[in-house]
C-alpha positions as CSV (number, residue, x, y, z in Angstrom):
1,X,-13.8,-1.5,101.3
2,X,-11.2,-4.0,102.6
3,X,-8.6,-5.1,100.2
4,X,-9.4,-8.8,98.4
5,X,-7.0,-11.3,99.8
6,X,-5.1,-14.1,97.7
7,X,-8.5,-16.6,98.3
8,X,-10.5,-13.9,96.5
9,X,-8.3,-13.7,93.5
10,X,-7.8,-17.1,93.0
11,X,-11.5,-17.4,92.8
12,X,-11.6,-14.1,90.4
13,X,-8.9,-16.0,88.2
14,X,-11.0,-19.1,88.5
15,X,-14.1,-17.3,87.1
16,X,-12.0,-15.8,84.7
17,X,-10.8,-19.2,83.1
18,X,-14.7,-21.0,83.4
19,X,-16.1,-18.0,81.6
20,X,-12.8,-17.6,78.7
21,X,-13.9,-21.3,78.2
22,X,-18.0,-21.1,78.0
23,X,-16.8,-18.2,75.5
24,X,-14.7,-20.9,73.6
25,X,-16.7,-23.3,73.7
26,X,-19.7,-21.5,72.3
27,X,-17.4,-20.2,69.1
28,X,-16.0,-24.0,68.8
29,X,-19.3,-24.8,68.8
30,X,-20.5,-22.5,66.4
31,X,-17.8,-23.5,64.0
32,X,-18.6,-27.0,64.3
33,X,-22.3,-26.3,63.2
34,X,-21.0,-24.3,60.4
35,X,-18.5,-26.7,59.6
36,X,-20.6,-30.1,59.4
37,X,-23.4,-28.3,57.2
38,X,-21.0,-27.3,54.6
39,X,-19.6,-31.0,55.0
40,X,-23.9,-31.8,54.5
41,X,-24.0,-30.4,51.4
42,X,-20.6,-31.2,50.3
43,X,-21.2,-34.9,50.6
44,X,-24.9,-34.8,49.1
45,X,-23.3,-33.3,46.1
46,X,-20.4,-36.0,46.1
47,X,-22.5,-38.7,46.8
48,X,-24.8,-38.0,43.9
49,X,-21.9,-38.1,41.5
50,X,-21.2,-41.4,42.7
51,X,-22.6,-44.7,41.9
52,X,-23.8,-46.9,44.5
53,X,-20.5,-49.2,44.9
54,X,-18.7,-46.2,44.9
55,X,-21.0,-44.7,48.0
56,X,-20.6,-48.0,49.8
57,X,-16.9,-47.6,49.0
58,X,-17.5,-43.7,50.7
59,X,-19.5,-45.8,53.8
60,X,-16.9,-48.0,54.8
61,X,-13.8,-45.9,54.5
62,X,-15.8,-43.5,56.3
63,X,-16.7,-45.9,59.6
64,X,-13.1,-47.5,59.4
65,X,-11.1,-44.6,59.9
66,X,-13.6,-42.0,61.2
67,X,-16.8,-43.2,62.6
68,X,-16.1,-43.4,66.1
69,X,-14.6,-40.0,66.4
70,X,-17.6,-38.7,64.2
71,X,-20.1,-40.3,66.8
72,X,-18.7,-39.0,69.7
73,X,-18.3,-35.4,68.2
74,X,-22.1,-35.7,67.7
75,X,-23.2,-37.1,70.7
76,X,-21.2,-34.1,72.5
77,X,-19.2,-36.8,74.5
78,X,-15.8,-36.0,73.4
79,X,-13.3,-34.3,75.4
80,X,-12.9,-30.6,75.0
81,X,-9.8,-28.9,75.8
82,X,-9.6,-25.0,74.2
83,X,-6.5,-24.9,71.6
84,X,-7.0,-28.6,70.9
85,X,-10.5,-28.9,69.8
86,X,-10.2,-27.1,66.4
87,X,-6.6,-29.0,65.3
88,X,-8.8,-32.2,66.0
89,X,-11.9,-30.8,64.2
90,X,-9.1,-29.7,61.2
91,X,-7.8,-33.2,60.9
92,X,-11.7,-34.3,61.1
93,X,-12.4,-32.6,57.9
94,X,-9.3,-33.6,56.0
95,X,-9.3,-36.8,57.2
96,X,-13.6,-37.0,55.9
97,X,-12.8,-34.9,52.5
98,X,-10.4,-37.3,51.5
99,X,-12.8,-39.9,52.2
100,X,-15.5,-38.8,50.8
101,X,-13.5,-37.7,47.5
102,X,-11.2,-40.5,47.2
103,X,-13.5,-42.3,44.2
104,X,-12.9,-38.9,42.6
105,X,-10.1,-38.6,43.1
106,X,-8.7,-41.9,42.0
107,X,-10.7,-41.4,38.5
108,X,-8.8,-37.8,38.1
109,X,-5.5,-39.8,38.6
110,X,-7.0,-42.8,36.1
111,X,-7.3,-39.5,33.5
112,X,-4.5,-38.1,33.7
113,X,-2.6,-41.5,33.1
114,X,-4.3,-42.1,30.3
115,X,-3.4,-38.8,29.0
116,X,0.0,-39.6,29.4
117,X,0.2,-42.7,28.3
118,X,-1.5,-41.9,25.0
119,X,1.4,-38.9,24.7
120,X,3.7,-41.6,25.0
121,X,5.1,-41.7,28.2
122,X,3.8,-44.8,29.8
123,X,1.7,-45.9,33.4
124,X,2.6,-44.0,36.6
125,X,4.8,-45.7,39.1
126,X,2.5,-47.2,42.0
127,X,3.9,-45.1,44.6
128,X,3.1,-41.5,42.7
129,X,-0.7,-42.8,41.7
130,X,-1.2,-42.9,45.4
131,X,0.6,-39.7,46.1
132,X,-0.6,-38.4,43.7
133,X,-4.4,-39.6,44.4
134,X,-3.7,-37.9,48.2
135,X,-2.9,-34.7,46.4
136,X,-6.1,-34.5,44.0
137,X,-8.3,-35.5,47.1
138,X,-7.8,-31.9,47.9
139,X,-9.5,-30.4,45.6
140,X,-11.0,-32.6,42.7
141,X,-12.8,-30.2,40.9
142,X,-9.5,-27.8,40.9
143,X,-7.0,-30.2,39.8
144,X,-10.2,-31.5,36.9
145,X,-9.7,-28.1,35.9
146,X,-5.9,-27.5,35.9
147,X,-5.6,-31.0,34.1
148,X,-7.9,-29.8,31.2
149,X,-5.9,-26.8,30.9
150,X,-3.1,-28.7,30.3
151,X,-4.1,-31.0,28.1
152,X,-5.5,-28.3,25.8
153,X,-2.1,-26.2,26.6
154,X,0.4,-29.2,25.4
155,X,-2.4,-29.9,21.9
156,X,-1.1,-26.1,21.0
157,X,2.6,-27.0,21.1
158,X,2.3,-30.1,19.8
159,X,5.0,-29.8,16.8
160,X,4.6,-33.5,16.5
161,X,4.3,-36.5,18.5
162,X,8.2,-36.5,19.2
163,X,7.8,-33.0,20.5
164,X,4.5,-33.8,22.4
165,X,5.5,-37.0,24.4
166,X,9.0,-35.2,25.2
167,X,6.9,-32.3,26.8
168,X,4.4,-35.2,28.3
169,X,7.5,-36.8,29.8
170,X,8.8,-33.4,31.9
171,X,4.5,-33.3,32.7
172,X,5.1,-36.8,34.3
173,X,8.0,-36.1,35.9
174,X,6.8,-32.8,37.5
175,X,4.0,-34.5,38.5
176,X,5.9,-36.9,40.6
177,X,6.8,-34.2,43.3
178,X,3.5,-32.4,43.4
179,X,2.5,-31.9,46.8
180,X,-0.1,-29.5,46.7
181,X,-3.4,-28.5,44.3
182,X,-1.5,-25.7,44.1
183,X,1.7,-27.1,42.1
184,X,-0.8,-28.8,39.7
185,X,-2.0,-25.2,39.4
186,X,1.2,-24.0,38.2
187,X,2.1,-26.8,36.1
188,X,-1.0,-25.9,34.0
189,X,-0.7,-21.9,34.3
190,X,2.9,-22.8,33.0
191,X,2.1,-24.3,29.7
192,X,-0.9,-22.1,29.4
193,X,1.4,-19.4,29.2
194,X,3.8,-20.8,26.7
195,X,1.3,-22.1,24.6
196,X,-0.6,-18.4,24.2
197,X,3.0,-17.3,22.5
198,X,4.0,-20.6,21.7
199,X,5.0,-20.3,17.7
200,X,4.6,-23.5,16.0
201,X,3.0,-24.0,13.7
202,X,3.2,-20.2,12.7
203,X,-0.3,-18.8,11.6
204,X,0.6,-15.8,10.3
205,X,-1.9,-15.2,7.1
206,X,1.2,-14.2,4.3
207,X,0.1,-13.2,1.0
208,X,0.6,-15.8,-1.8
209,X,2.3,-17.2,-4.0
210,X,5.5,-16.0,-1.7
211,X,4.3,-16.1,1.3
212,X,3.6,-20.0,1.7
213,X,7.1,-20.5,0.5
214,X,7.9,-18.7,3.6
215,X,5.9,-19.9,6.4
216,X,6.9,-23.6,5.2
217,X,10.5,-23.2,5.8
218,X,9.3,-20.8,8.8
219,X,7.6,-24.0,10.3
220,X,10.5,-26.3,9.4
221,X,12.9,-23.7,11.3
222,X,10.2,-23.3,13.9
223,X,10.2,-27.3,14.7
224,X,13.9,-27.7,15.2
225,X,14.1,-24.4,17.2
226,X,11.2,-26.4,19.4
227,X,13.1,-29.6,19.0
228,X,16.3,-28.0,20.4
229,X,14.3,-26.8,23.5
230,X,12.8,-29.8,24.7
231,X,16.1,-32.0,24.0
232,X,18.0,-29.5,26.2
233,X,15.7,-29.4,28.8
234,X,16.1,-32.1,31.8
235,X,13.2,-31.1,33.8
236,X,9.7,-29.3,33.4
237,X,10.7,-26.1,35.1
238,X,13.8,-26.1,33.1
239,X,11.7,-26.6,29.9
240,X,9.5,-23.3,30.9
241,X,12.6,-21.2,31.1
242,X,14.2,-22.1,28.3
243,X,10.9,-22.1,26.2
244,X,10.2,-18.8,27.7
245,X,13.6,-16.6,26.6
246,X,13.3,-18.3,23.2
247,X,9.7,-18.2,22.0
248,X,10.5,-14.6,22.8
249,X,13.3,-14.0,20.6
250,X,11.3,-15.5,17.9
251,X,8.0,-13.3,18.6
252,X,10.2,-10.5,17.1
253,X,11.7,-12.2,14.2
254,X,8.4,-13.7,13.1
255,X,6.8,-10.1,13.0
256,X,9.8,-9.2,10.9
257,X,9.1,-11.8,8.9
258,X,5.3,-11.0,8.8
259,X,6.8,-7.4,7.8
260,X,9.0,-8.0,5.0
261,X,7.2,-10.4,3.3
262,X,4.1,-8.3,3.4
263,X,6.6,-5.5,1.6
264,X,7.4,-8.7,-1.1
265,X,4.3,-9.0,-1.7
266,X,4.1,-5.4,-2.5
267,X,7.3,-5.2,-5.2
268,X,5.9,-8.9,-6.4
269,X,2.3,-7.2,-7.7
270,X,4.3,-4.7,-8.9
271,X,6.5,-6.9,-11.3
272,X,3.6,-9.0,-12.1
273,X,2.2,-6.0,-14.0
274,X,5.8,-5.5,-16.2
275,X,5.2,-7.2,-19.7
276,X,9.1,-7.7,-20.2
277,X,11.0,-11.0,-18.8
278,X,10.0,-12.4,-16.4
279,X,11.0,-11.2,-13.1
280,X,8.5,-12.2,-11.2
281,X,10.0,-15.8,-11.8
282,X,13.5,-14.9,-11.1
283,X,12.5,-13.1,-7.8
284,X,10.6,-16.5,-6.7
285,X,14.0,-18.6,-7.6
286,X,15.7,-16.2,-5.7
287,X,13.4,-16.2,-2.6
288,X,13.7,-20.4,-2.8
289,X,17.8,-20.4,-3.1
290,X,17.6,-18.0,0.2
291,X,15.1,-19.8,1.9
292,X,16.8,-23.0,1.3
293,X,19.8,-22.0,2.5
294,X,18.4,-20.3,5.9
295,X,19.5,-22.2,9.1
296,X,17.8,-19.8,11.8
297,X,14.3,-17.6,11.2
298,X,16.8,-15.1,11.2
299,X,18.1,-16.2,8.2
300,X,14.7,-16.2,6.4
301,X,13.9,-12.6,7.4
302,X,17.7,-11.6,6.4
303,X,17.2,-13.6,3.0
304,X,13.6,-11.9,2.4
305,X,15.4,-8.2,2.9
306,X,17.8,-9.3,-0.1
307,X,15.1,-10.6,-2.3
308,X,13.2,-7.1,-1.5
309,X,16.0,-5.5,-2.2
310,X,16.3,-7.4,-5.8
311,X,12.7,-6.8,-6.1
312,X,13.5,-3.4,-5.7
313,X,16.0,-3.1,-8.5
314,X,13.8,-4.8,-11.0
315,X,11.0,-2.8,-10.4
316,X,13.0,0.2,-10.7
317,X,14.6,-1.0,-14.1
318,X,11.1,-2.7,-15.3
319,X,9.7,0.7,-14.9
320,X,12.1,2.6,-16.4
321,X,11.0,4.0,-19.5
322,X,14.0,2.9,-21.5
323,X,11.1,3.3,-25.0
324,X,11.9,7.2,-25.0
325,X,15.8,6.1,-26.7
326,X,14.4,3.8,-29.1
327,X,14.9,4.8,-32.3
328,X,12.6,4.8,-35.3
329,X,12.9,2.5,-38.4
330,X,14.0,5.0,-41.4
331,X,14.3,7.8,-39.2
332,X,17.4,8.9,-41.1
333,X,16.1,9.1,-44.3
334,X,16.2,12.8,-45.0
335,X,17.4,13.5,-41.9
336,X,21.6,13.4,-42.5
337,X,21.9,16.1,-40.0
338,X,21.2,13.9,-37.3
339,X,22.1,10.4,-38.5
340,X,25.4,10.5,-36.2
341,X,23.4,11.6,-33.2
342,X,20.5,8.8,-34.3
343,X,23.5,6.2,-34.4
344,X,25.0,6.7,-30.9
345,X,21.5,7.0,-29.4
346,X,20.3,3.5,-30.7
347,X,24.0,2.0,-29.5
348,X,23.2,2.9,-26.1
349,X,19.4,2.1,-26.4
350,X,20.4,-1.7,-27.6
351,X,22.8,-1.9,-24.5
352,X,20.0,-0.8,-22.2
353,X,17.9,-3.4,-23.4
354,X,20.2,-6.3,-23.0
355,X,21.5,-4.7,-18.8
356,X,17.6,-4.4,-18.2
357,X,16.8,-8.0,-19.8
358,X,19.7,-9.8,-17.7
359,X,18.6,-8.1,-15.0
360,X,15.0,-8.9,-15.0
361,X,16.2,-12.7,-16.2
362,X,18.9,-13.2,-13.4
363,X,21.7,-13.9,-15.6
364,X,23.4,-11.4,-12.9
365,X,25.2,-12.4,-9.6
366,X,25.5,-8.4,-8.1
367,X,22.0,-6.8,-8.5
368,X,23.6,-3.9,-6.7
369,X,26.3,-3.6,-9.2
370,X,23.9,-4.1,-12.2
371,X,21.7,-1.7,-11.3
372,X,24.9,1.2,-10.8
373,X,25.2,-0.2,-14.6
374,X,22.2,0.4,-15.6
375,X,21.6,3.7,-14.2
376,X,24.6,4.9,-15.9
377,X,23.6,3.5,-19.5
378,X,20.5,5.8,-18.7
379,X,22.9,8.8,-18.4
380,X,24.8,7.7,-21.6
381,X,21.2,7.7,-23.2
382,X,20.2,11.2,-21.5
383,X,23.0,12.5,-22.9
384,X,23.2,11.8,-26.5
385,X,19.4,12.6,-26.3
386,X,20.5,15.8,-25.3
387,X,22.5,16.1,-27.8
388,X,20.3,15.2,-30.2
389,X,17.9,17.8,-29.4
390,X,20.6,20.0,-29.0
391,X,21.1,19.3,-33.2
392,X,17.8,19.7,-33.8
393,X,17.3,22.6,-32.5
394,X,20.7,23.9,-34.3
395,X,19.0,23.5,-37.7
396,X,15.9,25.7,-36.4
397,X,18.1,28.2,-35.1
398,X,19.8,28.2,-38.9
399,X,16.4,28.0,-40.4
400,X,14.8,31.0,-38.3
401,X,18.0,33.3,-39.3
402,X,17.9,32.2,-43.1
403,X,13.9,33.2,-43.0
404,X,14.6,36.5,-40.8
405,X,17.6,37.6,-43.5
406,X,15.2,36.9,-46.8
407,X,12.2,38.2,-44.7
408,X,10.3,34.7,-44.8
409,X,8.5,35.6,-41.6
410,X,5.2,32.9,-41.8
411,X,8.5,30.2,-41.7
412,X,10.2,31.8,-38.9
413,X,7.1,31.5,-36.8
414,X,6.4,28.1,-38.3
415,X,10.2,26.7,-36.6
416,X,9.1,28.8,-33.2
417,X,6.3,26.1,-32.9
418,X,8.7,23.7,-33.9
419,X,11.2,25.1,-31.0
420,X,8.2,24.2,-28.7
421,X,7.8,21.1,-29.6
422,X,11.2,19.7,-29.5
423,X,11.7,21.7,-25.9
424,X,8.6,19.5,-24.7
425,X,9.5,16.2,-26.5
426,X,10.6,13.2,-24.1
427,X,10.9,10.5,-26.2
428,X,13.4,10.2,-29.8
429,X,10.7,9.0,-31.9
430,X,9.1,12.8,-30.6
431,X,12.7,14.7,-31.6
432,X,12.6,12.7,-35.1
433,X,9.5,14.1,-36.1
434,X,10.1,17.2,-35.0
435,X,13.2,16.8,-37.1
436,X,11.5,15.9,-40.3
437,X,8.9,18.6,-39.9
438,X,11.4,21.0,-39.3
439,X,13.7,19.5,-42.6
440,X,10.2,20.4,-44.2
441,X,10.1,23.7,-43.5
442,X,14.6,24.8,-44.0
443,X,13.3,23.0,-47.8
444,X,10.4,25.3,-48.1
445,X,12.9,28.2,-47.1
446,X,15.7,27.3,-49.7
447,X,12.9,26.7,-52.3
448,X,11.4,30.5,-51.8
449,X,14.8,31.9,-51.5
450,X,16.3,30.1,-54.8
451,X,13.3,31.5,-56.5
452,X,13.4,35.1,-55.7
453,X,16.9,36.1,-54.0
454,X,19.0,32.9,-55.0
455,X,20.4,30.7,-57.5
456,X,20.1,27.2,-56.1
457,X,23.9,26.8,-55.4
458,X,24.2,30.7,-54.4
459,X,21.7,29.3,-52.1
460,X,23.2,25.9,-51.1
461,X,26.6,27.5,-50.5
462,X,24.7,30.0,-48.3
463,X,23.1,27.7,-46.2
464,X,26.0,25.5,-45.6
465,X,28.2,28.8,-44.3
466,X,24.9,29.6,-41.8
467,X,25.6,26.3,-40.7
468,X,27.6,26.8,-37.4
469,X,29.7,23.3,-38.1
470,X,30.6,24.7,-41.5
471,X,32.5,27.6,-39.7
472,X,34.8,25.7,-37.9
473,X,38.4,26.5,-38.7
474,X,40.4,28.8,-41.0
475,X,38.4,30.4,-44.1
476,X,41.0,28.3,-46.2
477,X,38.7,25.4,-43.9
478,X,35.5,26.9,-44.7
479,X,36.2,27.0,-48.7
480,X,37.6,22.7,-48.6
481,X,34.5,22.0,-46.3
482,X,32.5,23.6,-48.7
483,X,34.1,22.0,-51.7
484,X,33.9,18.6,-50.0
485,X,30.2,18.6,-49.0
486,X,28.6,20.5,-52.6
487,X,31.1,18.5,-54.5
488,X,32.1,21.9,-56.1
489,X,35.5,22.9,-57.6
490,X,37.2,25.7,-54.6
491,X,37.5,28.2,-57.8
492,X,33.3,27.7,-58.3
493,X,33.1,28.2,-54.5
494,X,35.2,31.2,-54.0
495,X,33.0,33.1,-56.8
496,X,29.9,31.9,-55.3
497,X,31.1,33.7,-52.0
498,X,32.2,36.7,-53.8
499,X,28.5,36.9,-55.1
500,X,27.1,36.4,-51.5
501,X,29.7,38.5,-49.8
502,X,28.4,41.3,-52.8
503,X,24.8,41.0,-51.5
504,X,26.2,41.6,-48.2
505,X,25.0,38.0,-47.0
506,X,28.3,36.9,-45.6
507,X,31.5,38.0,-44.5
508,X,34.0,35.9,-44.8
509,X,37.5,36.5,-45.9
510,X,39.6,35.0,-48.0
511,X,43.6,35.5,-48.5
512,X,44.0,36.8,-52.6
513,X,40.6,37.1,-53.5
């Protein structure tokens, strides 16, 4: 086989080119049938959306600007050069959708004026309405749908109507550089997105009575904070970042908020169940001064943490049981042995009542410091009830010995149910009767031992020196202590504790007897 020459591959390339361009011409072809049916149905379903001057409108825009390049493209009489054909058949269908949309479009426009000029804004310039009016022809039903987004997005963060034709003036602005369905797009996905987190006004479902105290000045806070961002912004993107980094910051303060006043609430139920003062009052005057005085929503979450924290000390002295130190009306009738004790108990009881009164009223400017007061009144009061018991129990222990020398043994075991008792009493009006029954049974003691062992001031005498207080001191002490307390001559004494000393009932000694 000889070797092709350059005639044969010039017609090989020739070939080439004629069949590369059948190929291209069948696939331009192919796209054009696709092409005009979509543009079919596309225009049936325009059309029918139109009324009849509008479809004329449609008609004669269409045959001014692109009949005769429509006619020839149907007839098959245009020129086709590969590369060029489908840039021309392009510009064809944006040049007919913007046609055949145009009525649309301009009523899109038409709506979105009106919706801002009813936020306040005023009319579109003449030159953006038609700009504008090229944009939506696009892709009507796209921007229909970005504009209602919008318009439901901007209700949400409508604080008022200063706040909603501020944000409606960046809208317009933005809106004046669109060049694309796509910005649109954005503009709407952008206050979508703010308005999901967007914080005014704040629905947050507080408990009441406090919590509507709160979210008011919340809101209040919440409208200035919104105020501040739209008067700082100079442009819609700028108003999207700045809204952005601070709806943030107060998505965490307003669940702080949401937190501590839910723990208010808490303390407040609480004190509403304390029959004493009224605390309940003075923690809602407190929460008002603090509220009042807030400048940020940090402020009101910082101000809510102080009132919980006076809520706290309330509660704590409303439900201390300050009752167990009160002290019963006659209790020291027959009782001498513990009148001191009764006395300082009932000083500190009457000091706790006025602390936990003041506190509960308010007449207090360091809740902190009046609750370290209170708390130690309470230890005061521990104490001398302590002590108290301490005496009571000292005049069993005297009792049991006196009835375990004279062999009084059903008395003995009656002051071991006494011990108990006074062991497991809490309160004073408890250690008082406890007292009294135990005064009962030392005068059922003396009485059986005056009858058979001792004469009634053999026995008195005896009693007193059981006594450990009576002890205290020299003998010398013992006899003056004696003296002073019987009312007895020291000569009458001395022989009454010569006669016990004789029975072997005592032991003490005294210098020359």
């Amino acid at each position: 086989m000889s070797d092709a020459g350059p005639d044969s591959l010039s017609t090989l390339e020739e070939a080439l080119e004629v069949e590369q361009d059948i190929h291209d011409e069948k696939t331009a072809l192919d796209d054009l049938e696709d092409t005009l049916d979509e543009l079919d149905e596309e225009t049936r379903s325009t059309l029918n959306n139109l009324d009849e001057e509008e479809q004329k409108m449609v008609r004669e825009a269409f045959d001014r600007s692109l009949g005769d390049f429509f006619e020839n493209l149907v007839a098959g009489s245009a020129s086709f050069k590969p590369g060029e054909f489908e840039d021309d058949l392009e510009d064809f269908v944006a040049d007919f959708r913007s046609v055949l949309h145009h009525p649309e479009a301009e009523k899109t426009v038409e709506d979105i004026e009106d919706w801002l000029v009813n936020a306040g804004t005023g009319p579109l310039d003449e030159d953006v309405r038609e700009e504008l009016i090229e944009v939506v022809e696009q892709d009507v039903d796209r921007v229909n749908s970005a504009i209602d987004t919008a318009k439901t997005a901007l209700q949400s963060i409508n604080a008022d109507g200063t706040v909603h034709t501020s944000v409606a003036r960046l809208v317009k602005g933005e809106l004046a550089d669109v060049s694309s369905v796509d910005k649109i797009d954005n503009i709407a996905d952008d206050l979508e997105d703010i308005a999901g987190r967007w914080p005014y006004p704040w629905n947050s479902d507080l408990p009441e009575p406090l919590g509507s105290d709160v979210r008011t000045r919340i809101d209040d806070l919440l409208f200035d904070r919104i105020q501040s961002i739209v008067d700082d912004a100079n442009a819609f993107e700028q108003f999207t970042t700045l809204a952005r980094e601070r709806v943030l910051e107060a998505e965490k303060t307003l669940s702080d908020a949401e937190n501590v006043v839910s723990k208010l609430h808490e303390r407040y139920e609480l004190l509403t169940e304390v029959s004493v003062g009224s605390p309940t009052d003075t923690g809602q005057d407190e929460l008002e001064n603090k509220l009042r005085a807030a400048e940020t929503v940090n402020d009101v979450v910082t101000g809510c943490r102080e009132v919980l924290s006076i809520f706290d000390v309330m509660n704590d002295v409303a439900t201390e049981s300050v009752r167990r130190f009160g002290v019963p009306d006659n209790s020291t009738e027959s009782l001498d042995f513990i009148r001191t004790s009764l006395s300082r108990i009932d000083t500190k009881h009457r000091d706790l009542l006025t602390t936990r009164d003041r506190i509960l009223s308010g007449d207090i400017e360091d809740y902190d410091e009046a609750q370290e007061g209170f708390s130690e009144l309470i230890e005061k009061a521990e104490q001398e009830l302590k002590g108290l018991r301490n005496r009571i129990e000292h005049e069993i222990q005297t009792g049991k010995e006196l009835a375990e020398i004279f062999g009084i043994n059903e008395k003995a075991q009656s002051l071991n149910e006494v011990e108990l008792a006074v062991s497991r009493a809490e309160t004073v009006e408890d250690l008082v009767q406890q007292a009294r029954e135990c005064r009962t049974i030392r005068t059922e003691i003396t009485d059986i031992i005056t009858e058979d062992h001792l004469d009634p001031t053999q026995a008195s005498v005896f009693e007193f020196i059981l006594d450990g207080e009576a002890n205290k001191g020299t003998n010398s002490d013992v006899i003056k202590s004696i003296s002073g307390e019987l009312e007895m001559d020291q000569t009458e004494v001395l022989g009454v504790i010569h006669d016990l000393k004789d029975e072997g009932l005592v032991s003490i000694s005294i210098e020359g007897a």
